[in-house]
Structure formats: structure tokens, C-alpha cells
C-alpha distance (Angstrom), angle and dihedral (degrees) to the residues before:
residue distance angle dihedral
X1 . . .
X2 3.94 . .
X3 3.43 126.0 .
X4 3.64 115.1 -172.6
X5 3.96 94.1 161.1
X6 3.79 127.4 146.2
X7 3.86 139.2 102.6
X8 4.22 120.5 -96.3
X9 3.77 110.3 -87.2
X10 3.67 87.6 -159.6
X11 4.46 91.2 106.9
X12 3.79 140.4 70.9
X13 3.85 115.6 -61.0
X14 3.85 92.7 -117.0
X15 3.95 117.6 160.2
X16 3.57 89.3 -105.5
X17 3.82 93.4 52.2
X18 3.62 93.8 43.6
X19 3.32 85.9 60.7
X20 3.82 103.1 43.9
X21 4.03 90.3 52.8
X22 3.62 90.4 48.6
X23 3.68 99.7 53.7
X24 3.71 94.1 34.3
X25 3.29 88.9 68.4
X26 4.03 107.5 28.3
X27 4.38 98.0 38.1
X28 3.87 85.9 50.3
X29 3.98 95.7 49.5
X30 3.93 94.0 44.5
X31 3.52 91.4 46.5
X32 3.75 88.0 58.1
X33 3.37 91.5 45.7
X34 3.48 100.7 65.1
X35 4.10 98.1 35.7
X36 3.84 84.1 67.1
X37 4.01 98.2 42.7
X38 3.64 78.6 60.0
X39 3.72 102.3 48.5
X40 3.77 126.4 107.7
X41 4.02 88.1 -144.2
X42 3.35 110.0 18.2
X43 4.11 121.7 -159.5
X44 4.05 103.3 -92.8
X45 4.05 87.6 -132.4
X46 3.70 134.9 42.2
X47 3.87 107.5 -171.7
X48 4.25 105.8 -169.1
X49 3.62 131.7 -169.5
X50 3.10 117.6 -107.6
X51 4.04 140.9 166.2
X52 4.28 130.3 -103.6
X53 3.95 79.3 -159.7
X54 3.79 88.1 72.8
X55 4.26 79.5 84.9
X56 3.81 121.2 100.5
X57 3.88 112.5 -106.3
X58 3.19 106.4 -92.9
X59 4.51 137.1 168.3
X60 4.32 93.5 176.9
X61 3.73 105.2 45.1
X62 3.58 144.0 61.8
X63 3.89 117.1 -132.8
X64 3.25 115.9 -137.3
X65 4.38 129.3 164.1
X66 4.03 83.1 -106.7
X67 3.93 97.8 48.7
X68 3.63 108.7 10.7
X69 3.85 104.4 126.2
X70 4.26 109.8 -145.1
X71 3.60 114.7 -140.2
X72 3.99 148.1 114.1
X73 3.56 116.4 -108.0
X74 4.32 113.6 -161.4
X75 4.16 86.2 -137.3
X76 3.63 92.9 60.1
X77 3.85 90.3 39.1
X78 4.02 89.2 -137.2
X79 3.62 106.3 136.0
X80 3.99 94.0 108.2
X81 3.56 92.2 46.9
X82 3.91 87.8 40.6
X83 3.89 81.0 57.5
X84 3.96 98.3 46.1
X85 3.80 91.3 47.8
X86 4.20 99.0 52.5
X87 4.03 90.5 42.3
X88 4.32 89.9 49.7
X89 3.59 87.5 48.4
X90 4.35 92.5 35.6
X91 3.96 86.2 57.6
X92 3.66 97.3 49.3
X93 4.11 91.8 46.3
X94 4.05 88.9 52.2
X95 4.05 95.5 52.3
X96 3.08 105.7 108.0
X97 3.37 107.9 -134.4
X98 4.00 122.6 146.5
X99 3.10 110.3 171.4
X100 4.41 99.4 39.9
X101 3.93 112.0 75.8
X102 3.99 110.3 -137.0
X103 3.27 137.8 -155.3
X104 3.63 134.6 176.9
X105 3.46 119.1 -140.6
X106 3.58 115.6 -143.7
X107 4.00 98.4 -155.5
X108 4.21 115.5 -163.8
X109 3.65 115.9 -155.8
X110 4.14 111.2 -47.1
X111 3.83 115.7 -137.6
X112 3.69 117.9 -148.3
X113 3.41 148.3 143.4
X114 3.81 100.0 -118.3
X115 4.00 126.3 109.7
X116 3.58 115.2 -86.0
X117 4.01 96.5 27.3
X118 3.94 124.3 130.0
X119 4.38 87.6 -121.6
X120 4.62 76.2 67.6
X121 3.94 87.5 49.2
X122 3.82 101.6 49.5
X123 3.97 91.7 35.2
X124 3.54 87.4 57.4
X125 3.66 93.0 49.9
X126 3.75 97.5 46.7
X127 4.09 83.8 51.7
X128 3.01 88.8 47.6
X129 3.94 92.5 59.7
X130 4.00 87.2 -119.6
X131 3.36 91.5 96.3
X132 3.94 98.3 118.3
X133 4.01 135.3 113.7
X134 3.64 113.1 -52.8
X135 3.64 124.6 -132.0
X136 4.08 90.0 -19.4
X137 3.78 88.6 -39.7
X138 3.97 92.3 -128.1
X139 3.73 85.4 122.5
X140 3.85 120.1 110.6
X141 3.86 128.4 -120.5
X142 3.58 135.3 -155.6
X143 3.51 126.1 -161.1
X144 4.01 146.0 147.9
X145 3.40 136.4 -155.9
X146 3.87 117.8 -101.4
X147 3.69 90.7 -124.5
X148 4.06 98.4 49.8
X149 4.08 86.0 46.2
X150 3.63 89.4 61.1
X151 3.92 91.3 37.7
X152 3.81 86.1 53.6
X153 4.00 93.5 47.2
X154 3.82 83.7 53.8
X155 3.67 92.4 38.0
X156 3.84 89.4 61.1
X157 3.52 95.7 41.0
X158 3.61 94.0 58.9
X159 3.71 91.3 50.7
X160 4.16 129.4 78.5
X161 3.35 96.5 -161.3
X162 3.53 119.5 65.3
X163 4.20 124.3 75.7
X164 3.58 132.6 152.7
X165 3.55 126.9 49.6
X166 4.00 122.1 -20.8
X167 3.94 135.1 -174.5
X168 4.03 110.0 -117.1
X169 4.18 83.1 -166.8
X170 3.82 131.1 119.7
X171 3.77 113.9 -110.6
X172 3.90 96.4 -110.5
X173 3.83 115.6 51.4
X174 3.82 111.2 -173.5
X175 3.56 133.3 -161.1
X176 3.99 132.8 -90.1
X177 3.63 89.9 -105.3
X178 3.87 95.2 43.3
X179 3.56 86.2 49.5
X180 3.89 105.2 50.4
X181 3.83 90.1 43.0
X182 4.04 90.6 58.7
X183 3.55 86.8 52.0
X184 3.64 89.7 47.0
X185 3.90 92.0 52.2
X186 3.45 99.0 40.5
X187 3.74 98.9 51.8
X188 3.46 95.0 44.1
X189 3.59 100.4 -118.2
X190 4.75 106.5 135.6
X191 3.81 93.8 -159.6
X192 3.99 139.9 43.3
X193 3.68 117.7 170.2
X194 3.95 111.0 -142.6
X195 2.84 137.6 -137.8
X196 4.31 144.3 -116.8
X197 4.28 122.2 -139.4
X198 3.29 80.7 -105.7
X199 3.64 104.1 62.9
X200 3.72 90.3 43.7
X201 3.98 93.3 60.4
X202 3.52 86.7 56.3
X203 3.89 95.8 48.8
X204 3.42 90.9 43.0
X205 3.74 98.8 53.8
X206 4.42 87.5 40.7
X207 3.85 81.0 58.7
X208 3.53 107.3 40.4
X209 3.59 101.4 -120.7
X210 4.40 136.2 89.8
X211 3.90 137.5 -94.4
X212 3.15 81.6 -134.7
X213 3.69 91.4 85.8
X214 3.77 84.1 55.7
X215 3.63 109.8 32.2
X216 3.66 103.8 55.6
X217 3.52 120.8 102.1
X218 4.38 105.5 -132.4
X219 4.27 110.9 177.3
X220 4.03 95.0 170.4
X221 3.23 118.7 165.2
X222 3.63 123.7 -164.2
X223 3.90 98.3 -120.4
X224 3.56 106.2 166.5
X225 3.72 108.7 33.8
X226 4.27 83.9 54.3
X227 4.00 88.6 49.9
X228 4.09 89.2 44.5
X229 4.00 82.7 55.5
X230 3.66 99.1 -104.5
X231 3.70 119.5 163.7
X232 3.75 125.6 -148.4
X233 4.15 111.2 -145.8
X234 3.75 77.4 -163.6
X235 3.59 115.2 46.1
X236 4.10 102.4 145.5
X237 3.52 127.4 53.5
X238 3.73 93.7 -128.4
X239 3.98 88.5 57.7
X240 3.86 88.4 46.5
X241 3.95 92.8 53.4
X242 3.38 96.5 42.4
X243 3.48 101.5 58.0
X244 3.93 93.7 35.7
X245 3.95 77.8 55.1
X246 3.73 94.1 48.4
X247 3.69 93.2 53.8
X248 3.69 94.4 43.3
X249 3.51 88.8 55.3
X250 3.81 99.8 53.9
């Protein structure tokens, strides 16, 4: 089973949205929970969503399932999605559920070329001639291809020996400004103006959604799927882009 549940954080942190990503993704998962503690055969694996963000913000280290430390930081302006993360992860740990192996899949930004994705946002940005470092751009991002997060899903199914939380995140994060000048190159585009905090709080609140998603500093690494022998096909950004580019293209 594959539960992939839980609302868009891409808007405002109202109340009401608070609560909407929070039970989107806990309701769903405890649900779940007990339909297979009551199940004569229950699946052998229950793969659950789950979020690289749960990571402290962080510019020196590497987070891996091992190391990572968990924890809000008031810079990155985390703590709700601190909160979300531990009670996804909380509700899938209490099922009950003996006889299912679980594993919660803690999924970095996916890149793809379908409507509604973050590789749409930044493109449009770099087109834009906007394209530049954000807020500094020291700040870390993880990501994975669409193709080796479904490659990974299968990767797990087809193995008996994994459980317990596991980085969905290509080996080589890269920073804000690393990132936005690869898009930069790769589209063609010679300039992108950046820009300051202070100018993303005011995007952010003309578009309905948080700097969070920007500001926060994620270095996961994918620690256990590399020591399991997993192989990403794309293990650079550049070879990530360029293919999503490819295919957008045709």
C-alpha cells in the first residue's frame, strides 16, 4: 500500500489551512492504520508520505536518517511544518499493524515537468529575468527527479528489508544560488536579478503562500537508499533539468 495523502502546502498558514494540511495528512494515515490492524491479510508493506523538511535548518551539515537532527529553527520559520512532519510520521508509528512493514518516506522537493510543479515556478522566474539567488541563496535544497522517486517507491517495494523512515532525496543537494544559476544557464536566460528576505515576504503574501518554502536551509542526503545499493539515474541537478527540459521540449 501507498499513501501519498496530504493537502498542498504551497498557501498562507491561516488557521483554517493549518488545519487542513494537518489532517490531510494525519486523519488519512490513522485511518489506514486501523483498516489494516483489522485485516485478515494485511498488505506486507505500507509505504507513507512523508516530508525531507522534517530536518533541522541547517547550511554546514548533511542530513542524513543516521545524523539528521529534527527540530524548528525561528530563522527558517519551520516550527509548523516541524509540527506537521513529527505528527504524519507519529500516526504511522502508532498503527498498529504487525504483520505490514512501514516505512515513511521522507520525499525532498520532486522535479518534473507536470503543471503545478516547483521546476514551472523557477522556470518562470528565470524567464522572467528574476531568476537570481534568493534571500542570499546560501540556503540548501533538496530535490529528486520524478522518475528516481518512483524508481525508489519501487525500489523499496521490491525489497524486505528496509522500515522506518527513508530519504526520497538525490545524493547532492545544492544551494539556492547554485540552483537558480543552473536554471539560468540551462535555459538560456544571462541575467536574474535576486532577490532580499524582504522582497520574498512580500511575494509570498501577493501569492498566498510562505518563504518558508524558500528560506529554509534542507542538506538531506539520501543515506539509506545509497547504503541499500540504490542508484540514482539522476544524481546532479544539471542532469535532472536537462532531461526534464528535454521532455518538456518535445
Amino acid at each position: 500500500m501507498v499513501n501519498l495523502a496530504g493537502r498542498s502546502v504551497n498557501c498562507r498558514y491561516t488557521q483554517a489551512n493549518r488545519r487542513t494540511i494537518l489532517d490531510s495528512r494525519v486523519e488519512p494515515t490513522r485511518v489506514l492504520g486501523e483498516a489494516i490492524g483489522r485485516c485478515a491479510r494485511p498488505p506486507r508493506l505500507w509505504l507513507n508520505s512523508s516530508t525531507a523538511t522534517i530536518y533541522k535548518h541547517s547550511f554546514e551539515r548533511a542530513m542524513d536518517e543516521a545524523t539528521g537532527e529534527i527540530g524548528a529553527t525561528p530563522e527558517a520559520k519551520d516550527a509548523f511544518s516541524i509540527e506537521v512532519a513529527l505528527a504524519w510520521e507519529g500516526a504511522l508509528e502508532r498503527a498498529l499493524t504487525p504483520g505490514t512493514r512501514k516505512v515513511a518516506m521522507r520525499t525532498a522537493m520532486v522535479l518534473g515537468p507536470g503543471k503545478g510543479g516547483v521546476f514551472r515556478v523557477l522556470r518562470r522566474l528565470v524567464r522572467f529575468g528574476v531568476g537570481g539567488a534568493m534571500a542570499g541563496g546560501r540556503q540548501f535544497v533538496s530535490w529528486v527527479h520524478e522518475e528516481d522517486f518512483c524508481r525508489a517507491v519501487q525500489w523499496l517495494i521490491d525489497r524486505d528489508d528496509m522500515a522506518g523512515p527513508v530519504n526520497v532525496a538525490a545524493p547532492k543537494p545544492v544551494t539556492n544560488r547554485d540552483m537558480m544559476r543552473t536554471f539560468r544557464r540551462l535555459c538560456g536566460m544571462p541575467i536574474g536579478l535576486p532577490a532580499a528576505r524582504w522582497m520574498l515576504e512580500l511575494g509570498a503574501w501577493f501569492l498566498r503562500t510562505e518563504t518558508e518554502l524558500i528560506l529554509k536551509s534542507r542538506r538531506v542526503i539520501p543515506g539509506r537508499l545509497r547504503q541499500s545499493g540504490f542508484e540514482f539515474r539522476f544524481a546532479t541537478l544539471e542532469e535532472a533539468l536537462k532531461e526534464i527540459l528535454r521532455t518538456n521540449d518535445q
